[in-house]
C-alpha positions as CSV (number, residue, x, y, z in Angstrom):
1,X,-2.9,162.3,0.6
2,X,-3.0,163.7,-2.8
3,X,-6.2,162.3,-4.6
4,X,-4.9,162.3,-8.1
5,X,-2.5,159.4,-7.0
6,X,-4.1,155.8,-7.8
7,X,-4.0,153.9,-4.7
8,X,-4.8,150.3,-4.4
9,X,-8.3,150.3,-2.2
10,X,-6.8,148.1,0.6
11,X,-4.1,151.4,0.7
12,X,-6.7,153.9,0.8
13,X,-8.4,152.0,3.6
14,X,-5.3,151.7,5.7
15,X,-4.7,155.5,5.2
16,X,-8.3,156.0,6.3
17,X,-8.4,153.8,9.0
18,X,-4.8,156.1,10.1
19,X,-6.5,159.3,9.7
20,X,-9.2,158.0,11.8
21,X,-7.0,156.9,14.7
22,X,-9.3,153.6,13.7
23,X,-5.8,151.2,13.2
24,X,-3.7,149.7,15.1
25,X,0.0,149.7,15.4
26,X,2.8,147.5,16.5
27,X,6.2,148.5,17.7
28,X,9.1,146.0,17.9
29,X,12.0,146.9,20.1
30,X,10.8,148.4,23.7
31,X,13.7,150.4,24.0
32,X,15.6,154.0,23.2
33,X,14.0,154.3,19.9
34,X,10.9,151.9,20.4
35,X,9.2,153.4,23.5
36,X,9.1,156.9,22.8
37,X,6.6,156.1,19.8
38,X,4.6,153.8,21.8
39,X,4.0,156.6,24.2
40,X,3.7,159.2,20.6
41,X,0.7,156.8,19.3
42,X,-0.7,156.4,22.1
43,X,-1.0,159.9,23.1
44,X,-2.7,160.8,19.4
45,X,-4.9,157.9,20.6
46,X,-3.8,154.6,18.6
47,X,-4.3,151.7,20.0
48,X,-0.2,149.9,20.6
49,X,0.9,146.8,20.6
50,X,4.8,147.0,22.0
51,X,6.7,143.2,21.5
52,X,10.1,142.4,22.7
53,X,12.3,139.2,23.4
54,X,12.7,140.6,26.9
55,X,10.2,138.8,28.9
56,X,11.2,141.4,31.9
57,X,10.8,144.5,29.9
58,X,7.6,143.4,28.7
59,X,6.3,142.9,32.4
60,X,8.0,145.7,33.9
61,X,6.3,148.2,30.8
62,X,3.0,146.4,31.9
63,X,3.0,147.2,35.8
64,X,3.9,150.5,34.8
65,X,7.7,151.3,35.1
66,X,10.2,152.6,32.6
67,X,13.6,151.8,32.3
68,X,14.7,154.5,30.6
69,X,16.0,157.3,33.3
70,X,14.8,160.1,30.6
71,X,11.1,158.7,30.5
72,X,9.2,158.9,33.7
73,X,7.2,155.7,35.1
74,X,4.7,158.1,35.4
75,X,4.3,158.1,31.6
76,X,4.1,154.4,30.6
77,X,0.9,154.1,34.0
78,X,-0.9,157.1,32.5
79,X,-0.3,154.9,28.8
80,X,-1.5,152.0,30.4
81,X,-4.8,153.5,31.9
82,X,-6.1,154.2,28.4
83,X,-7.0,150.7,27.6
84,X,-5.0,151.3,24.4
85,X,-1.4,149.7,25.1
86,X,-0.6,146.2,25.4
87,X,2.7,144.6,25.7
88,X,3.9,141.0,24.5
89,X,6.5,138.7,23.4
90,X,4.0,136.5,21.7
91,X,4.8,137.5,18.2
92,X,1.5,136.1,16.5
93,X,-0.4,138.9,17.7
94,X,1.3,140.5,14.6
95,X,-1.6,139.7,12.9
96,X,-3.6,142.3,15.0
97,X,-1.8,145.1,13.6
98,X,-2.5,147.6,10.5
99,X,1.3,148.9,10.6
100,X,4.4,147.7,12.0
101,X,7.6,149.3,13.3
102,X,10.6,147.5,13.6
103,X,13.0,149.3,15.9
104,X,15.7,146.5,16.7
105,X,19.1,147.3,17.6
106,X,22.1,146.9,14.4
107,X,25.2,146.3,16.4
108,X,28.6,145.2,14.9
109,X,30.0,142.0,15.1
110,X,33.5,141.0,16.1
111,X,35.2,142.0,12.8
112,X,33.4,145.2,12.4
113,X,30.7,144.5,10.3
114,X,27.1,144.6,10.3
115,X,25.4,142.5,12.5
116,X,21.7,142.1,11.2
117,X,20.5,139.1,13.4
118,X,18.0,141.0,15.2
119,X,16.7,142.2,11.8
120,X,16.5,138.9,10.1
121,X,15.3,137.0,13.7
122,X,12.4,140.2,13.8
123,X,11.4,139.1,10.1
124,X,11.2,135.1,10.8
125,X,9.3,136.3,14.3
126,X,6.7,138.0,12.2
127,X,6.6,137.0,8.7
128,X,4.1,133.6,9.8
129,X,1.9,136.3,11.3
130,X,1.9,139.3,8.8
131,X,-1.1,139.8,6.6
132,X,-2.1,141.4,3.3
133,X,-2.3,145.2,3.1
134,X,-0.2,145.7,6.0
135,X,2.8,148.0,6.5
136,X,6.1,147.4,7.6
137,X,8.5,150.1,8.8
138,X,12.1,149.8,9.6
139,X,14.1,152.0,11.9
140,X,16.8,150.6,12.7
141,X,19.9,151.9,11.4
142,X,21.7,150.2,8.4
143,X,23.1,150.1,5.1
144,X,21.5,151.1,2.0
145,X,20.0,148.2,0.6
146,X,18.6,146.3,4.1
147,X,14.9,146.9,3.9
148,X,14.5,145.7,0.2
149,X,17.6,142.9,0.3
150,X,17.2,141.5,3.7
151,X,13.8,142.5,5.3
152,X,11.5,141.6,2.3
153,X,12.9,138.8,0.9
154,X,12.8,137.2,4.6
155,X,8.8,137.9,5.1
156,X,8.0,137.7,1.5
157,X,9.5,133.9,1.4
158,X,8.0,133.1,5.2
159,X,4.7,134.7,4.6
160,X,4.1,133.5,1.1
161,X,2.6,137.1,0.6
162,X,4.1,139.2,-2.2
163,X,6.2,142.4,-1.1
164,X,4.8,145.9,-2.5
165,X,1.7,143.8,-3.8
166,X,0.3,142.1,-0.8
167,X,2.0,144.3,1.9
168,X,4.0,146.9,1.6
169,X,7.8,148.2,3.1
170,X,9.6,151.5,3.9
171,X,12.5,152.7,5.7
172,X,12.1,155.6,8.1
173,X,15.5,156.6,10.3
174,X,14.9,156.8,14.0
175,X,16.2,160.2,14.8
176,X,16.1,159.9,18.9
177,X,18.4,161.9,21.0
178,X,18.6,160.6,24.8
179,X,18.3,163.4,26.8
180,X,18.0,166.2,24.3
181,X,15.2,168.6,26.1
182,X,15.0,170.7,22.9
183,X,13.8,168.3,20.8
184,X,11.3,165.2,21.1
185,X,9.9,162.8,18.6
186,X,7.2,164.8,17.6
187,X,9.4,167.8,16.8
188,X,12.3,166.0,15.6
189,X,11.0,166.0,10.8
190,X,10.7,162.0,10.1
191,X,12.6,161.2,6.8
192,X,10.5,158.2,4.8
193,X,11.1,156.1,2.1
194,X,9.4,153.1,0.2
195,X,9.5,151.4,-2.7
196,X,6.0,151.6,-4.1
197,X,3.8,155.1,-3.8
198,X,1.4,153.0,-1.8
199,X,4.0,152.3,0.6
200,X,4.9,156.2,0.8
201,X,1.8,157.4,1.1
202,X,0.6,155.0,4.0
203,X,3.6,155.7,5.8
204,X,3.7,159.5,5.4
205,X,0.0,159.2,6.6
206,X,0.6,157.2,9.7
207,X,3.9,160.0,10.1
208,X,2.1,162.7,9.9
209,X,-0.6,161.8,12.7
210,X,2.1,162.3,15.0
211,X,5.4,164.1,14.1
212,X,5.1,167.6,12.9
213,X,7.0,167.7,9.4
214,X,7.4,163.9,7.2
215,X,10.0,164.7,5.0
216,X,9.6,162.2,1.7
217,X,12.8,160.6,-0.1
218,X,12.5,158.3,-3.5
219,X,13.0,155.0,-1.6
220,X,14.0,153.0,1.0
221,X,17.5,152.9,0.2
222,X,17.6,156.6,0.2
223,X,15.8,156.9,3.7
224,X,18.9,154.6,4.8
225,X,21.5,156.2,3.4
226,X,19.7,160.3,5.4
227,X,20.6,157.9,8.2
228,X,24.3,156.8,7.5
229,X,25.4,160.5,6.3
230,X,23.7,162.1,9.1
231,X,26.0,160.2,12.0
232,X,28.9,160.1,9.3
233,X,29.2,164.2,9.3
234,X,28.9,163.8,13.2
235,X,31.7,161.3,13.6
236,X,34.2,162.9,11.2
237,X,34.0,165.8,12.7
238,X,33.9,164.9,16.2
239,X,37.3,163.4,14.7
240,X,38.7,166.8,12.9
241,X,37.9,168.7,16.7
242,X,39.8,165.3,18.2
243,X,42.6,165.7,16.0
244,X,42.9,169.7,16.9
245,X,42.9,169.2,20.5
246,X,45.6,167.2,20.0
247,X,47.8,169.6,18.0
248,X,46.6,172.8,20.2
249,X,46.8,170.9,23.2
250,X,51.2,170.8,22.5
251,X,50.8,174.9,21.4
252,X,49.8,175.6,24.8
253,X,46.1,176.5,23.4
254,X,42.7,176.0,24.8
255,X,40.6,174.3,21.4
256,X,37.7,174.5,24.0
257,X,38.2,178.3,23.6
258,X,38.8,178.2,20.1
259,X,36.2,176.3,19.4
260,X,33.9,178.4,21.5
261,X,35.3,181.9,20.0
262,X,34.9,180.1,15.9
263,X,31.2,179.7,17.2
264,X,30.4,183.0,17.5
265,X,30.5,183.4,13.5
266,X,27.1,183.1,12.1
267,X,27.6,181.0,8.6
268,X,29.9,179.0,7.5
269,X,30.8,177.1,11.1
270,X,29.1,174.3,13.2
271,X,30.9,173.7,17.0
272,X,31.6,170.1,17.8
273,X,33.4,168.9,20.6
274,X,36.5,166.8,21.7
275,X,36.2,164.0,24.1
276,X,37.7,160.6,25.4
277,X,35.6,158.9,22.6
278,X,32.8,157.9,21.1
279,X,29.8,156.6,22.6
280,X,26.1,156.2,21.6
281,X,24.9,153.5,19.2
282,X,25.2,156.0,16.1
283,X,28.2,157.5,15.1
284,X,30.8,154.7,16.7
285,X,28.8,152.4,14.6
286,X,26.9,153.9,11.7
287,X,29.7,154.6,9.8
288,X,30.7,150.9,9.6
289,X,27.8,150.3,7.8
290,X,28.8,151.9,4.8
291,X,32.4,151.4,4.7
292,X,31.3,147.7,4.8
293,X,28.5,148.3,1.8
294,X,30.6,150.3,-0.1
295,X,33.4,147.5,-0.8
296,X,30.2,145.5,-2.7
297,X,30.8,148.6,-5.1
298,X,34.8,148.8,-4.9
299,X,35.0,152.0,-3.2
300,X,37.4,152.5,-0.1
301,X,35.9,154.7,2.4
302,X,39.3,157.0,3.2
303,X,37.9,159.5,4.6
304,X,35.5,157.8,7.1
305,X,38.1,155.2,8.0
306,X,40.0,157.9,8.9
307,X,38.1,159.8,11.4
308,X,37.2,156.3,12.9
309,X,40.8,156.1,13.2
310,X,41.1,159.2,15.2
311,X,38.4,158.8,17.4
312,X,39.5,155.1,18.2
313,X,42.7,156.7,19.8
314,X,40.9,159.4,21.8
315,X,41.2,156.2,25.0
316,X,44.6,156.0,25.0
317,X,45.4,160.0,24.7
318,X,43.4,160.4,27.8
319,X,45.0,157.3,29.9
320,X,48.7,158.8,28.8
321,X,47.5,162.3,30.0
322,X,46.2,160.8,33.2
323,X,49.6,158.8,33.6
324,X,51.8,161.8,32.8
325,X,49.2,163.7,35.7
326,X,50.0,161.4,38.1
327,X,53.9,161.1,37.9
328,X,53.9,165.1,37.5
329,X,52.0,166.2,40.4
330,X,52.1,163.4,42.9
331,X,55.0,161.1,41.9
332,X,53.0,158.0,41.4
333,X,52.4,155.3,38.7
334,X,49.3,154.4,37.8
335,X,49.6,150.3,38.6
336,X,48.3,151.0,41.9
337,X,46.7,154.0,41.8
338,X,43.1,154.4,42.6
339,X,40.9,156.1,39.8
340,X,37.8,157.7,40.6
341,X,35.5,157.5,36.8
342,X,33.2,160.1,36.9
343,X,30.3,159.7,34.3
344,X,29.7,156.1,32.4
345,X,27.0,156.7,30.6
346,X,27.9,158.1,26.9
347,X,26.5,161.7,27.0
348,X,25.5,164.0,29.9
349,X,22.2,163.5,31.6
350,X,21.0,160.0,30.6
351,X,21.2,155.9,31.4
352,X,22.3,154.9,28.4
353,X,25.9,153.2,28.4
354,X,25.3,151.7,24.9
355,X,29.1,151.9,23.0
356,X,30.4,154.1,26.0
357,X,34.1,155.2,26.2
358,X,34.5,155.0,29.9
359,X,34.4,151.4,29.5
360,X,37.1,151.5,27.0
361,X,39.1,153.7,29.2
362,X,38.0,151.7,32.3
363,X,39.4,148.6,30.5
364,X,42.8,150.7,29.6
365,X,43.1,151.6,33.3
366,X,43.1,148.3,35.0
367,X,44.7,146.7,32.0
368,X,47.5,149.4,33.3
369,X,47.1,148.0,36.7
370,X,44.8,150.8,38.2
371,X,41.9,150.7,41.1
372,X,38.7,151.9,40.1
373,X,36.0,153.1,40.7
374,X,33.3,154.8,39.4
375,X,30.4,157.4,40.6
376,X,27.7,157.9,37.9
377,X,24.4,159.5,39.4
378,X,22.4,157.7,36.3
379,X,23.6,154.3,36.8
380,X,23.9,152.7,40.1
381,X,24.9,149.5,39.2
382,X,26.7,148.3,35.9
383,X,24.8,146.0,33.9
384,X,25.8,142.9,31.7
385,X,27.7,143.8,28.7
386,X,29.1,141.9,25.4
387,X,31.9,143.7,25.6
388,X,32.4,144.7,29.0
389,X,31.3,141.8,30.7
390,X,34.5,142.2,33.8
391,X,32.7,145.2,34.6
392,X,29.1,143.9,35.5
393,X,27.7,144.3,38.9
394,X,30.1,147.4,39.9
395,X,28.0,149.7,42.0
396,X,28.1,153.7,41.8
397,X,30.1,155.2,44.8
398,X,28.1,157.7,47.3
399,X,29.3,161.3,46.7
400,X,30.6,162.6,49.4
401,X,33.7,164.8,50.4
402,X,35.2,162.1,52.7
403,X,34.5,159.3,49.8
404,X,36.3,161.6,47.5
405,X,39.4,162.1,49.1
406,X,40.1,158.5,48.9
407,X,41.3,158.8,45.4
408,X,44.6,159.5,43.7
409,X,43.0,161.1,40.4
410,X,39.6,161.5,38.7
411,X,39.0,161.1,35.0
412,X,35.7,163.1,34.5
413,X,34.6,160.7,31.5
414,X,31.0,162.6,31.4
415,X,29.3,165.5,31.9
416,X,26.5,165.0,33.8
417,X,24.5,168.5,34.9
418,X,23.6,167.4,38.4
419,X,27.3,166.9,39.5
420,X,28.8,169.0,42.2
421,X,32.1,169.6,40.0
422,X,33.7,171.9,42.9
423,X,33.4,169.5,45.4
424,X,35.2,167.4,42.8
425,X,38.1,169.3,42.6
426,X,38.3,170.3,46.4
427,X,39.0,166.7,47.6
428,X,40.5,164.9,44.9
429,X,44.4,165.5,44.2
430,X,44.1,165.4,40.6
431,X,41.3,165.7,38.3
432,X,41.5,164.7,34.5
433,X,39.0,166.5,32.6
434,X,37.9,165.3,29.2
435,X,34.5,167.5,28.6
436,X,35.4,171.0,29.9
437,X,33.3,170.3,33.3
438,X,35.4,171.6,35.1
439,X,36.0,175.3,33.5
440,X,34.0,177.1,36.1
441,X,35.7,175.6,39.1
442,X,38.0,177.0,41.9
443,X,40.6,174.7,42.6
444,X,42.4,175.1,46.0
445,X,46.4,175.7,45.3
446,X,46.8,171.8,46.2
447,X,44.9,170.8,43.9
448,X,45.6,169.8,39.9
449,X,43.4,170.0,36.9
450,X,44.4,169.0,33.2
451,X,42.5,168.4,30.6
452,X,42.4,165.5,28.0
């Protein structure tokens, strides 16, 4: 903290009682984002509170087991047997708290637009509870604007305490990455913004006790807006590679290998990759989020509709390629054919299904009349989803050559490291491949492999 900046004294406490390890902290939303900083505070020796509206996540977290493939169990019982983690869905112990983290998920609704229910429910959960000199942080993704338009005004009219006066708001951007073994959340710089410099310097302070570089912006609507371009950049050009593929794909050219060889320059170039579409909570829906706040201001977001245009249509490319495959190499259609998915999660090496395009292409295939199955060494069972409720309760096939054999075609949908990708190849007739899993396989004669 610089000392030449006036603080109010109940600010200066808080920041002392941070530097101290002598607060307390709360973290809403047990989940992706959520957990990982109950287990970062913890381990720098806060005392947690974690609160969620899932009554079985809350006892699960509190007889010692993660959900979350990429955290161990082993972590949340070593958490537990400090004596400094508790978990609830009893909201009033709030109150308990020196700062709170909101880490709720931002979804879409039906139309495309911003669904901030579990941002506005959060605030009326809390708000009775909250008490002077506390901080508030969102995480959750949004639009410019959320934290001081829809968060404050919700626990400032609740509460009956005054926001930036009584208690204080910021906006920090989760910046989690499932599965990423090069980067963690004390590693990965947290980006912070608040309204008031009470409200930056408090949550810089309680930061800084745990991530290695706090990067400060001029407000909250700044902080939210790091967020939005961040995924933007990602999903348009996730789109522009889409779009090549496309176009190199009817010249007879590998963009995996052109992408691969434009790598090699050192400045100027970034690689991203094609695939059957997005999947993650960010960039399918991030982008959203401002296209819908930018028509408050009149502007048309061209560019970003665009690429969500593009990467929309990445489903159907691949289900054409897999039902040109099929009447090319083995004279069938695909109403009838059985279709082996291989990988639902939405990126290699993790759980998380969250937006995932192999249950839009899943939904393609059967709309098309196709048998599937699926074989994901991550998720052994489907679980209950808004969308993709048909899908719920399908179980993960065993991997086996015999199993494999059974299928007309396979539509590798994700990359997962721990696959055997040449037994793959070896026993099924036809393999689709939309991730380049397959480049350092040895297909027998008999057997096909295209990529989408």
């Amino acid at each position: 903290m610089n000392d030449k900046i006036a603080l109010k004294a109940s600010s200066r406490e808080l920041i002392r009682k941070i530097q101290s390890r002598d607060s307390t902290i709360a973290v809403i939303g047990l989940g992706y984002v959520g957990l990982p900083l109950v287990l970062g505070f913890n381990k720098v020796e806060f005392s947690v509170l974690g609160f969620d509206v899932d009554e079985g996540l809350v006892a699960q977290l509190m007889a010692g087991k993660s959900r979350i493939a990429h955290i161990p169990s082993e972590k949340v019982q070593a958490m537990i047997k400090t004596g400094r983690f508790e978990a609830s869905t009893d909201f009033s112990q709030i109150s308990r708290a020196d700062a709170i983290l909101i880490c709720v998920p931002t979804p879409l609704n039906s139309y495309r637009e911003p669904d901030l229910s579990y941002i506005r429910i959060t605030a009326e959960n809390i708000a009775p509870h909250i008490k002077k000199g506390q901080l508030i942080i969102l995480e959750s993704t949004t639009y410019p604007g959320t934290t001081r338009e829809v968060l404050m005004p919700i626990l400032e009219r609740v509460s009956g305490l005054k926001g930036d006066e009584d208690f204080h708001v910021a906006f920090s951007p989760e910046r989690e990455d499932p599965g990423n073994q090069d980067f963690n959340t004390t590693t990965i710089p947290k980006v912070v913004g608040a309204a008031t410099t009470d409200g930056e310097e408090m949550a810089a302070a309680l930061y800084e006790t745990l991530i290695s570089r706090v990067v400060r912006v001029s407000s909250p609507d700044t902080a939210e807006a790091v967020k939005l371009t961040e995924n933007i950049f990602r999903a348009v050009n996730i789109a522009l590679v889409n779009e090549l593929k496309l176009i190199y794909d009817d010249m007879g050219i590998d963009v995996w290998e052109v992408i691969d060889a434009a790598a090699t320059k050192p400045f100027g170039f970034m690689p991203f990759y094609p695939g059957p579409g997005l999947g993650g909570h960010c960039i399918p829906i991030d982008p959203f989020y401002l296209t819908w706040k930018a028509r408050e201001f009149g502007r048309h977001t061209r560019f970003i509709e665009l690429a969500g245009e593009i990467n929309a249509d990445m489903p159907e490319h691949v289900v054409n390629r897999l039902s040109v495959g099929l009447s090319k190499y083995q004279k069938k259609a695909l109403n009838g054919a059985k279709i082996l998915i291989v990988g639902i999660a939405y990126k290699k090496n993790v759980d998380d299904m969250r937006e995932s395009p192999s249950l839009v292409l899943m939904e393609l295939l059967r709309e098309h009349g196709a048998i599937l199955e699926y074989f994901d060494p991550y998720i052994p069972v489907i679980p209950r989803t808004r969308e993709h409720a048909e899908f719920a309760g399908m179980k993960s096939i065993e991997w086996s050559a015999q199993n494999l054999s059974r299928y007309d075609a396979a539509l590798v949908a994700t990359d997962h490291s721990n696959i055997d990708w040449q037994s793959l190849v070896e026993n099924v007739p036809l393999s689709v491949d939309t991730r380049n899993a397959l480049k350092d396989t040895k297909p027998p004669a008999t057997r096909k492999v295209i990529r989408a």
